[in-house]
N, C-alpha and C positions, 0 to 999 in steps of 0.2 A: 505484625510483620513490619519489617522499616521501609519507610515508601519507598526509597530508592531501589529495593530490596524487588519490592511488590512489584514495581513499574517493570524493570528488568525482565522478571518472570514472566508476568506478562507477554512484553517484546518477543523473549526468546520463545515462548509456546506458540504465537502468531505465525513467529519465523519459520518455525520449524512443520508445525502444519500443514504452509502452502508448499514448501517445497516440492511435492508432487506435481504441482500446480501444470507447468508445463506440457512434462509427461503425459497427466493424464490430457490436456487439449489437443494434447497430438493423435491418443489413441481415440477418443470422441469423434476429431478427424475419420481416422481409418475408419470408425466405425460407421462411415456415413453420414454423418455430420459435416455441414458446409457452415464458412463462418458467420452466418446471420442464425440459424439453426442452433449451431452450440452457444450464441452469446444470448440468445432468449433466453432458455432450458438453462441454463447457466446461472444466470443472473433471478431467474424464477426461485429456483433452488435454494438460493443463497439466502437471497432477502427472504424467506420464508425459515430460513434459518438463524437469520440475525433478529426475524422480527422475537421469534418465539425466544429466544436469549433475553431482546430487550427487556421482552416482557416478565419474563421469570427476576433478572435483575431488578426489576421496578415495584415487587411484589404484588402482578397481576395486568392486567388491560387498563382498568381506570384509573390505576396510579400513573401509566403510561402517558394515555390520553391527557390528564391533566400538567402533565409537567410538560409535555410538548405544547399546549393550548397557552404555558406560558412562556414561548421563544418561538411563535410559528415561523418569523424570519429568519434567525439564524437554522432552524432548521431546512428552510428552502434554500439558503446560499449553501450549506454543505450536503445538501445533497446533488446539487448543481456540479458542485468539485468533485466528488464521488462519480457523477457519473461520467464524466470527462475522464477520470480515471481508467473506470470501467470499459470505458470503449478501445479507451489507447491499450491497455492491458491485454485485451482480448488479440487486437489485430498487433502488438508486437511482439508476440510470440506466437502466432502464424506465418506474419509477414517479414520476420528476421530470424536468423542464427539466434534457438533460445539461450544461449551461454551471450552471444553479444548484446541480445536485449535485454537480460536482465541485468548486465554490468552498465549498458547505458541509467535505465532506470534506478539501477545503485548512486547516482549521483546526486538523487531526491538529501542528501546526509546535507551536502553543499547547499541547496536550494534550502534548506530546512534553518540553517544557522542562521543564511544571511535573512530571510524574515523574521525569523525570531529576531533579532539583533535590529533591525530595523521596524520592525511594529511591535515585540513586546516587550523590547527594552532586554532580552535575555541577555547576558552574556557567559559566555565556555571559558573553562578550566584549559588550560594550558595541556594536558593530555590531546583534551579536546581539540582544539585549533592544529597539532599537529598529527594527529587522526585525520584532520579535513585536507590538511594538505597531503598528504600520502594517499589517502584515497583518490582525491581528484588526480593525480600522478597516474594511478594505476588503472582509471579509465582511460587516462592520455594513451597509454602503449594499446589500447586497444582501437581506439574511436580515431587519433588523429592520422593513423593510415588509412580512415576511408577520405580524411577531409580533403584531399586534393582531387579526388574521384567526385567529388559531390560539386567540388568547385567547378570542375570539369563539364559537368554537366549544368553546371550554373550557365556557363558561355557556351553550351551546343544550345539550351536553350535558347537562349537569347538570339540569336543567329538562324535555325531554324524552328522556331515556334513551338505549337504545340503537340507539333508531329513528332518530335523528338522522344524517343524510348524512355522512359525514365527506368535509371541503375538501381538496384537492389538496395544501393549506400542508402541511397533517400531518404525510404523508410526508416532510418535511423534516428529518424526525428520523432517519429512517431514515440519512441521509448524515452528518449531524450522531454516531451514533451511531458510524456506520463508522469515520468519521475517527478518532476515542479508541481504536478498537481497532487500528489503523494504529502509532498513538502507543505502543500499550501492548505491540505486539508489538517495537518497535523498542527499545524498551528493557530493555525483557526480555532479548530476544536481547545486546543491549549488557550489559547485568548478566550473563550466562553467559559470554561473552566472558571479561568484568574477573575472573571466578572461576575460569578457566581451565577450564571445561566444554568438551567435546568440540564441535566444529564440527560434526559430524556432526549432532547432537541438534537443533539449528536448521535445519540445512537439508533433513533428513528432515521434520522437522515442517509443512514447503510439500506433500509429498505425503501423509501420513498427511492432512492439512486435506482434501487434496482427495479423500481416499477420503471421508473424512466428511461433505462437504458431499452428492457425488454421491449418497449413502445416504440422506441427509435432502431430499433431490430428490425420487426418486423416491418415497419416502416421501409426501412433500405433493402430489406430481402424482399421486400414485393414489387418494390421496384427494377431489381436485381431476378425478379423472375422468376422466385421460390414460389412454388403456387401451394403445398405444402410444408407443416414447420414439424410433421412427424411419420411423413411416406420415408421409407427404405429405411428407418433406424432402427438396427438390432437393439437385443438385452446387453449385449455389453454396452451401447450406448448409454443406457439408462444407469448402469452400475458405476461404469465413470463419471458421470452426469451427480450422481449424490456425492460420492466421497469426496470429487473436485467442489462440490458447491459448500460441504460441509467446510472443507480447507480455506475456502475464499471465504465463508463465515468467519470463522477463527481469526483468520487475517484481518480482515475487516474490525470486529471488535478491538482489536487490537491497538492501531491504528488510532483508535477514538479513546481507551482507557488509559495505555502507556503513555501519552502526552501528560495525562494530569498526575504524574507521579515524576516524571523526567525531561527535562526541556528537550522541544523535538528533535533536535540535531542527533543528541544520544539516542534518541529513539530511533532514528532512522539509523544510525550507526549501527546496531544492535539488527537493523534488519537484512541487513544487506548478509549475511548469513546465509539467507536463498542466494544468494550470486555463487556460490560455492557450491551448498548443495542440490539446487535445480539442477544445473550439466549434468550432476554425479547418475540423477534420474535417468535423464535422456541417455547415457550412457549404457546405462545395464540395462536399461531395457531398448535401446532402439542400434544401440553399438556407435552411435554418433562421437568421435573424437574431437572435441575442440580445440581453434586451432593452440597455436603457442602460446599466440599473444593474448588470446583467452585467459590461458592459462597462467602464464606468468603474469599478467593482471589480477586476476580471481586470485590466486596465491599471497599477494602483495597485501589483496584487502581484505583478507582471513587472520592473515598474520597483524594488523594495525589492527582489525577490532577486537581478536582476544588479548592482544598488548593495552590495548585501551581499557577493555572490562578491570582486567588483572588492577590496572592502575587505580583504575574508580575505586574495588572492593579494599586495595590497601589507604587511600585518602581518608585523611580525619578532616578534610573539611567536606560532608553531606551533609548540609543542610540545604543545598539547594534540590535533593532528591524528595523532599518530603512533597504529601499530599498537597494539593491545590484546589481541589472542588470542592470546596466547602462553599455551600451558597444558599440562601433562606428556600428560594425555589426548588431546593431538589425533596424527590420522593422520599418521605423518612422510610417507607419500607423496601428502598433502593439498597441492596449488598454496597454499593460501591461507598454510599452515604452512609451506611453505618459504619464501614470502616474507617470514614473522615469523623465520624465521630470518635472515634475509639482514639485516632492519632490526634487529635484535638485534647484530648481528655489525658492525655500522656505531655500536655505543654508539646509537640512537636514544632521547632521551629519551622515557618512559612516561608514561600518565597516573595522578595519585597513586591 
């Protein structure tokens, strides 16, 4: 399969996985779940999910172990970013309009280009660049009508302290924040890639995230006064509790393998896919109507990224799509490493 091909597929299976994602946070919610509760149970799930992936990709536990034993750093910086992610994740689609925080968090495509372009020397294809600007346009119509409400509250604060209410806009940061971290982990992982660091080191670092997050959970929910992290939750808790963590696995993988087939920027272009179909969730099942500016937003950035794929699949020049993890460190009985062998052994051109 042609890497840019693979990478894509990838993206879009990731994409389209979490989409429930919201959804099901919200019903976990109803179910009796408070948000230190569902971010343990959550985040448990997951990395138990990602681990057993890791490991089947790696062909086993001690091929695992050993390709992590050679990158334990970069393995501890990305899962540092992961779980920064994780946490922002969790609390901006409780603590905001899930249609306006996931369109915030769509802005990770912007955040993604300019450090690729700035630490890995990447540079985009002319589709590409105006993809970035049309997307970051069509978060404008949603995000810059809270900016004068946040500002607002920028000078109640300042004036009366910290008694001041803080507005719902706020929180807008929190998604706005997530998104950079999305971006920062995508290319990170992309820069270990192009250095021929072990494969293991990125995709262990999805579960190490998620022992860290759960620890920092229950940490704040104890504080926070939760004296248990499993009184009052029904069986539906537990049912949306797997499928959601299954979906945040999938995502997750994702995030770590489509970089090294796609410079990040298209990878996160390609993700933003959830910003369209997340609301569709909350709609059918909760009857939540998002506002206009939602929507004519979301519309704008539906339309640029299937203008953009359509573009990618007609270009004759991909060569910048091909494989990149080729690196003496990696598991030979890694699936990912034998398909860099196979596009290696086809002369596949590399990216410089």
């Amino acid at each position: 399969m042609h890497g840019r091909t693979l990478g894509l597929a990838v993206a879009l299976a990731g994409t389209i996985g979490v989409t429930p994602d919201a959804t099901l946070l919200r019903l976990m919610e109803l179910a009796g779940g408070a948000t230190m509760v569902i971010t343990v149970w959550r985040f448990v799930v997951s990395g138990l999910f990602n681990l057993v992936g890791t490991a089947l990709l790696h062909g086993g536990i001690h091929p695992l172990l050993s390709g992590i034993r050679s990158a334990p750093r970069e393995m501890i910086l990305g899962s540092a970013i992961v779980t920064v992610t994780n946490v922002g994740f969790v609390y901006s689609l409780l603590k905001v309009d899930p249609a306006k925080a996931l369109l915030l968090i769509s802005l990770n495509p912007l955040w993604a280009a300019l450090l690729g372009y700035a630490c890995l020397g990447d540079t985009m294809e002319r589709r590409t660049v105006v993809a970035q600007g049309v997307a970051l346009l069509s978060i404008a119509l949603v995000f810059v009508p809270n900016l004068m409400e946040m500002m607002s509250f920028a000078l109640v604060l300042a004036t009366d302290g910290v008694e001041a209410e803080i507005p719902a806009e706020v929180y807008d940061m929190v998604p706005l924040v997530t998104g950079f971290s999305i971006a920062s982990f995508m290319t990170y992982s992309r820069s270990c890639s192009l250095r021929g660091i072990s494969d293991a080191s990125m995709e262990a670092s999805l579960s190490v995230a998620a022992v860290l997050t759960t620890a920092l959970a229950i940490y704040v929910g104890k504080r926070q006064g939760v004296e248990s992290f499993t009184a009052g939750l029904s069986w539906n808790f537990w049912l949306f509790l797997a499928i959601d963590g299954l979906c945040l696995a999938g995502y997750n993988g994702a995030l770590v393998i489509a970089p090294r087939y796609l410079p990040s920027a298209e990878v996160a272009l390609v993700l933003l896919g959830e910003t369209i179909l997340g609301p569709v969730w909350v709609f059918f099942v909760f009857g939540t109507v998002p506002s206009a500016w939602t929507l004519i937003g979301g519309a704008v950035l539906l339309l640029t990224l299937v203008l953009h794929e359509i573009a990618g699949m007609n270009s004759e020049d991909e060569g910048h799509g091909q494989l990149v993890s080729i690196g003496p460190r990696m598991s030979p009985k890694s699936s990912v490493n034998r398909m860099s062998i196979k596009l290696a052994d086809a002369k596949a051109p590399m990216l410089p």
